[in-house]
N, C-alpha and C positions, 0 to 999 in steps of 0.2 A: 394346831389347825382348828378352828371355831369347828364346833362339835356339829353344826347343823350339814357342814358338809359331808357327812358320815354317811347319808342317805338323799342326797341333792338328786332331784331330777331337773334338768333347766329347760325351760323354755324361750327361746330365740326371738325376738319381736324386730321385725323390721319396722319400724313407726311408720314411716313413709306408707306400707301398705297392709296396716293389723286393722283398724277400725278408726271412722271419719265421724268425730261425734257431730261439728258443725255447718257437715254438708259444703266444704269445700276441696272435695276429693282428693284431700290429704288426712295417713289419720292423723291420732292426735295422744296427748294424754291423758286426756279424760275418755276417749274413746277406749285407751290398756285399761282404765280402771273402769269401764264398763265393763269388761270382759275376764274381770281378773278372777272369775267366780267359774267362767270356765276354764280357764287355766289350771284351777282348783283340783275339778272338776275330773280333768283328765289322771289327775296323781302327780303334775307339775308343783313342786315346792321351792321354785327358784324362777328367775326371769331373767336373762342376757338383754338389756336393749341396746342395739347397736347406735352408732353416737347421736346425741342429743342436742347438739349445741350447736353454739350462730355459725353458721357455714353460708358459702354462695352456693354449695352444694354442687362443686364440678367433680365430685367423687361422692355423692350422698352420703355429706357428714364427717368422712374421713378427713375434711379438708378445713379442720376449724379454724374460724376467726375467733372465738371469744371462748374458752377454758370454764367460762366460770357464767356464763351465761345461755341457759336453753334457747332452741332457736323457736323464734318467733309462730313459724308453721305449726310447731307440736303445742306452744304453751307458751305459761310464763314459768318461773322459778320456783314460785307458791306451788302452780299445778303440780309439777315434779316434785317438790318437798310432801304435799299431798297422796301421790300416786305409791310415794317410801311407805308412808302411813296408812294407806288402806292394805298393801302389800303386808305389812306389817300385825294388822288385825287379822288378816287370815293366814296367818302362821309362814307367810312367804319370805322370802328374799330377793335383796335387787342388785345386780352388776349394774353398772355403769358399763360402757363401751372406754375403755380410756386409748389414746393415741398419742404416745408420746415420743415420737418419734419424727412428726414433722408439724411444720402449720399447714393454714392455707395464705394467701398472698397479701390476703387482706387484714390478715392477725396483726395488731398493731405492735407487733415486737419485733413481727418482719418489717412493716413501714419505719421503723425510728434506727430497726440496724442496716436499710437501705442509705439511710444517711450521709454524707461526705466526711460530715465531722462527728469524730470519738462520742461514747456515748454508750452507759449500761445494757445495752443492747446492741452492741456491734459486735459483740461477737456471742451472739446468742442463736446462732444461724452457723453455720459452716461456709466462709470465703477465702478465695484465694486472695494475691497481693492484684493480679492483673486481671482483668477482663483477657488479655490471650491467654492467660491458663487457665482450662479445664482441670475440675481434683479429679484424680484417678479412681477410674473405675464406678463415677456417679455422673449423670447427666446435671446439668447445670443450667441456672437462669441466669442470661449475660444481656449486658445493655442496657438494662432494665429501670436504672437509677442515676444518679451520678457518683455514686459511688464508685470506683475502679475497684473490679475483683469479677469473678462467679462466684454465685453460689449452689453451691450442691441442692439437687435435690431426691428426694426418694420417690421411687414411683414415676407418680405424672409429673409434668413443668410447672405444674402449678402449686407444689407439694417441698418448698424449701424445707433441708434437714435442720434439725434442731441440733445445738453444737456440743456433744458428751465424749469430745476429744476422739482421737485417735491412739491404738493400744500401739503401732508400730507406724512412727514418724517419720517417712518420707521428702518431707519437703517444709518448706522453714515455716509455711502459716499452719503447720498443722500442729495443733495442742494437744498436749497428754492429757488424761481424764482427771486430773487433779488438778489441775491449771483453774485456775479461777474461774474463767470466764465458762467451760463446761460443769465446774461446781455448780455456779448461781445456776444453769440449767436445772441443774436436778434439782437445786432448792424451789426454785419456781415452779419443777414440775408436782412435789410436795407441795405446796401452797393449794394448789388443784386438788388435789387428792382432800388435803383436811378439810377443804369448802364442803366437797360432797359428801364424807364421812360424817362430818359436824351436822349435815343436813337431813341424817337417817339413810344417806347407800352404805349398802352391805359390803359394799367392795368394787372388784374391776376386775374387766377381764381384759388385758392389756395387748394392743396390736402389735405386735411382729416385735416382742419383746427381746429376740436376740437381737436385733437388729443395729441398735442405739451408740453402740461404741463401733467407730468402722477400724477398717485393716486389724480386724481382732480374728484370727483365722482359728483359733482353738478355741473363742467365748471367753478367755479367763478373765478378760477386763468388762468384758458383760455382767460376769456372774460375779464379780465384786463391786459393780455398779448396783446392781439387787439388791445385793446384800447389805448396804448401803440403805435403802429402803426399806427392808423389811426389818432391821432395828429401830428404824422412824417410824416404822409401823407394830412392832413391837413397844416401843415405849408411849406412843398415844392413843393406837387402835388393836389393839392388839385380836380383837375378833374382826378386822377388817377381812374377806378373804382375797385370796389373789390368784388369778388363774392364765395363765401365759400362752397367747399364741406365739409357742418357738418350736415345738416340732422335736427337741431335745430332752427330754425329761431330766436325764442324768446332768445336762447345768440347769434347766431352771429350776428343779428342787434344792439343790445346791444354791442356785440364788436367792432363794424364798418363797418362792412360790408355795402354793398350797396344791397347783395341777398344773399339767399342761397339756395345751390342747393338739389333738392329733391335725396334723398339716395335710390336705387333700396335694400337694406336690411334694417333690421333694421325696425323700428313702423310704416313704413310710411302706409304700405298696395299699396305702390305704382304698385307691380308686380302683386295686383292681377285684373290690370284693360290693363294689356297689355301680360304678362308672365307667367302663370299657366296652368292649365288642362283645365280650363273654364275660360279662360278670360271675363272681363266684356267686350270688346268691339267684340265678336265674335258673327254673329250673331244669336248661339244655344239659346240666353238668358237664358242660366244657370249661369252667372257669378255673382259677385255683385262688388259693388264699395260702399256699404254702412260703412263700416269701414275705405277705404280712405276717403271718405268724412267727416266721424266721427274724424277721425284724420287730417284733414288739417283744418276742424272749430275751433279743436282747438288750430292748431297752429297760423292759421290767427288771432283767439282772443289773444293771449300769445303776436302775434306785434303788438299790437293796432289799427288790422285794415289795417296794412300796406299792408300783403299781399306780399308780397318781395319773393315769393317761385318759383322759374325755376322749370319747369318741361319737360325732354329731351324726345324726341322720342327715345330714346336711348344712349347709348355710348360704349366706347373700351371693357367695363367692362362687356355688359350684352349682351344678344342674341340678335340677332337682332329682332324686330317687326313680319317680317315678316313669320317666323319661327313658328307664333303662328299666323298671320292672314292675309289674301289675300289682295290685292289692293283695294276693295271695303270696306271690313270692315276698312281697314288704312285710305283710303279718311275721316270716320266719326271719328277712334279716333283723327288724325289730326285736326278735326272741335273744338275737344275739346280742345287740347293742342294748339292751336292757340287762343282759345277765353278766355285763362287762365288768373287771374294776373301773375305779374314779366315776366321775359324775355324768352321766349321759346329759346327752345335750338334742333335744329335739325342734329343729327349725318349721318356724310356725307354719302351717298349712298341710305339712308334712305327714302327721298324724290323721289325714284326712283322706294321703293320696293325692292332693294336688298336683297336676302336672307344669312340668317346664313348656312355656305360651311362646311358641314356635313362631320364627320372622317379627318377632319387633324392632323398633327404632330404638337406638340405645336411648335410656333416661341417664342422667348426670353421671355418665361414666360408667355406667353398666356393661355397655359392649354387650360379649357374649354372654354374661351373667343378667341380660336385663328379664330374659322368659320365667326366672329364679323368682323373682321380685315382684312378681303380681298380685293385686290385691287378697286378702283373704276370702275365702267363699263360706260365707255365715248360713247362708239360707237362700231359697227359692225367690227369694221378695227382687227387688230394681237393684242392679248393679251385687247381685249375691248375697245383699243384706250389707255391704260394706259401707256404704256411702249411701245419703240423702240428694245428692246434689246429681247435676247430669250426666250423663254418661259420660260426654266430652270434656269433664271438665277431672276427670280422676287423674292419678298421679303415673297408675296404666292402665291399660285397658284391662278389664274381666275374661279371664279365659272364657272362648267363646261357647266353647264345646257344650252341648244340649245336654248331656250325661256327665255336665261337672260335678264332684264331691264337695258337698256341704256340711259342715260341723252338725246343722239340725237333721239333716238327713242322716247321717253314721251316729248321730246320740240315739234315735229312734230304731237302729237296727243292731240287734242283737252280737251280729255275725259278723259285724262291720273291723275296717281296718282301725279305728276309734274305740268302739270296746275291745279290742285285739290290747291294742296299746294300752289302754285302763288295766287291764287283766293284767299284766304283766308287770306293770309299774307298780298293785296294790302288790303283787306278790313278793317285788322285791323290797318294799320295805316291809313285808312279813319276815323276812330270813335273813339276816346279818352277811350272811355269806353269799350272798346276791347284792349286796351292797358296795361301796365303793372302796371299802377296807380291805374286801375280801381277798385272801390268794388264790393265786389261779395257777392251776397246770395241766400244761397241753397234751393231751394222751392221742389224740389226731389231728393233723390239719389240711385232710383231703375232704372226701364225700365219704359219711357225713366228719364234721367239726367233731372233734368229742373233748371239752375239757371241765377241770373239777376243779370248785368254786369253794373255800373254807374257811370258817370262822368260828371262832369259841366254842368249837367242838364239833361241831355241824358241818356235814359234808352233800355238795349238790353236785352229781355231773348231769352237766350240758351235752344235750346229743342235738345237733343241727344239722339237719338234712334236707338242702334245697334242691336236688338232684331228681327227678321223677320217677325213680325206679328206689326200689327196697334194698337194705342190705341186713344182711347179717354179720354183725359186729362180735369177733374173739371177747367179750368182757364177763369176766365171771362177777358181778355183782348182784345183791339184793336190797328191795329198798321199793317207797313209795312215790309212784308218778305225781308231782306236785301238779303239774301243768303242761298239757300238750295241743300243739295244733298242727293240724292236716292229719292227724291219726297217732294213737297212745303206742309206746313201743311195746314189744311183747318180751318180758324179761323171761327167758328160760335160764337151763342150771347150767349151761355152757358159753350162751352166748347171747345176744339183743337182737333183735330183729325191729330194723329200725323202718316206718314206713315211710314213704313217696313224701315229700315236700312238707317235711315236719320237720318239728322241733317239741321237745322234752326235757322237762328238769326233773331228774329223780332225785328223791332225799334217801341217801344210803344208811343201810341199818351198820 
């Protein structure tokens, strides 16, 4: 594992809505490298930018036409080669968004395997023999070409799958993952990868990385498709890093991965400690977090311990945070997604408080996620500080709200949910055992959380208590309060007495 992810904090960039260098209410990438100094700034030593490349944009990005070319709104190619290199002077790191899992309509590999006649890209897509057959269990683009067949697609209709076989073959067009024609897939999707490697990215964080070999119901022909990858990435990149949106830890470290990232649907119980009606971190203490807890033991057992599990403040995909909870309750869940294993991952505006911009018109596929995706709010100045250009001409509108949080505003205030987050972040890369290596075990997972965080020798338990009322906690331990908010616990020689909507990391003697 490239040793810089030992202590990663990442930072989330929506491009579309981080910073507008040219005043045309899109941002851009000279706009992230405007900004990379606060990024810096916060204790962020890594960057996620979600996809960058030539899209029509009916899914923002998700939906590429061109692998190997940035889209025209952020940059050019230089720019982004550029943006690795400033990243790079100030000790950062860069994901790429990578998405290999479908195109978009327009990708010219879909156009030449829409085709009638045979053709290195005919079967570089997923189709049936007929336009009346539907593949099972995928919605399908039919009538589309002259070609006879459907073609599967993921997601939206506009999102054909890209073809890496099938692990159990049903029906006579469907290919085993070894079959050639899902080979040259993966080989082409390598071709992508050394473009961007060659060109100073750090790596990728890969979209819905199980996803890729279908009627694979146990992942084993996933995780030998990885794995497949991560020896092409061991023998030319070998510090390339790789971090998996699958939701699975136990196959995609077994794939190669170096993490993976926790999934807001799906077993995890992740929503209900941030996203629900009673969230766990709210302080009515009606929530629970004993089934995420129950479910991340056992995935941490499934890695052997490894622990390799990101856990985001958010992202593009889910509401924001703070839609469900105020700056002080954020201050404590942050104490905890800061003192997690693997790499936290903070979604840009996030660290400010930004709210989820209630009744918008979806933007390129946003739907319900488009209130997620509003511009960033820099300062007091026209349009938040984001954009030069006119109000009506941004990529969404400015939360409206007269009391919105501003990065210049929470830099200037001491108390703020922004030094909250600073504090926390310098702290963890003070303490190996707050870092992403660390082991972890759960000695609570009610009101409060209490688990103990270890590394080369060095022991921290976490007391997290979002709940508005005190407890007194059985723990006979001794040892020094590194860091507390909402009030320091009081360690006596039987028990803790933890206060009202805090959080503490003691270093035990």
């Amino acid at each position: 594992m490239p040793k810089w992810l030992d202590n990663a904090v990442f930072y989330e960039i929506y491009p579309q809505s981080f910073k507008d260098s040219n005043a045309d209410g899109i941002g851009d990438f000279e706009g992230i490298i405007e900004k990379l100094d606060y990024i810096k700034s916060i204790g962020c030593n890594a960057v996620w930018i979600n996809p960058c490349f030539e899209s029509p944009f009916m899914d923002a990005g998700y939906d590429v036409a061109d692998y190997m070319k940035a889209a025209p709104r952020y940059g050019t190619n230089e720019q982004l080669f550029e943006l690795f290199k400033q990243a790079h002077a100030r000790g950062m790191h860069v994901l790429l968004d990578l998405v290999p899992g479908h195109t978009s309509i327009d990708h010219e590999w879909f156009k030449r395997s829409c085709e009638p006649t045979k053709n290195e890209f005919s079967d570089r897509y997923i189709w049936t023999n007929t336009i009346w057959e539907a593949p099972e269990g995928l919605g399908s683009i039919r009538g589309c070409c002259d070609r006879d067949g459907s073609c599967a697609v993921n997601f939206f209709t506009h999102q054909p799958a890209l073809n890496y076989g099938y692990a159990n073959r049903t029906r006579g067009w469907q290919q085993a993952p070894e079959d050639p024609a899902p080979m040259a897939t993966r080989e082409a999707m390598k071709d992508v990868m050394r473009f961007w490697l060659s060109k100073g990215c750090d790596g990728f964080r890969v979209d819905m990385a199980g996803s890729l070999v279908k009627n694979d119901p146990d992942g084993a022909a996933t995780v030998k498709l990885w794995q497949d990858f991560r020896a092409f990435l061991d023998a030319e990149y070998p510090e390339a890093a790789m971090i998996s949106e699958w939701g699975e830890p136990d196959k995609s470290l077994l794939g190669g991965f170096h993490m993976d990232f926790l999934l807001h649907f799906g077993p995890s119980h992740y929503n209900d400690l941030f996203r629900c009606d009673e969230p766990y971190f709210s302080r009515r203490g009606k929530g629970s977090a004993d089934e995420f807890v129950k479910k991340y033991i056992e995935n941490y057992k499934k890695t052997d311990g490894k622990g390799l599990i990101c856990i985001p403040s958010g992202n593009h995909d889910m509401d924001r945070m703070r839609r469900f909870l105020d700056p002080h309750e954020m201050k404590v869940a942050f104490a905890f997604l800061l003192s997690m294993p693997g790499a936290p991952f903070i979604y840009y505006g996030d660290e400010i408080g930004m709210r989820y911009v209630e009744g918008l018109t979806s933007k390129e596929g946003g739907f319900g996620r488009t209130g997620s995706r509003t511009p960033m709010q820099w300062s007091a100045a026209a349009n938040a500080g984001f954009s030069d250009g006119a109000a009506e001409s941004l990529y969404l509108p400015i939360d409206p709200a007269e009391d919105r949080p501003t990065a210049e505003g929470e830099m200037a205030d001491e108390n703020s949910l922004l030094s909250e987050v600073r504090r926390l972040i310098k702290l963890r890369g003070e303490h190996k055992a707050l870092q992403s290596n660390g082991a972890i075990e759960f000695v609570s997972s009610g009101y409060p959380m209490v688990y103990k965080r270890t590394a080369e020798g060095e022991q921290i338990m976490v007391i997290i208590n979002p709940a508005a009322k005190s407890f007194a906690l059985p723990l006979k331990i001794s040892g020094e309060t590194l860091y507390s908010v909402g009030g320091a616990p009081e360690i006596r020689t039987g028990n803790i007495v933890v206060a009202p909507e805090s959080a503490a990391f003691i270093l035990l003697k």
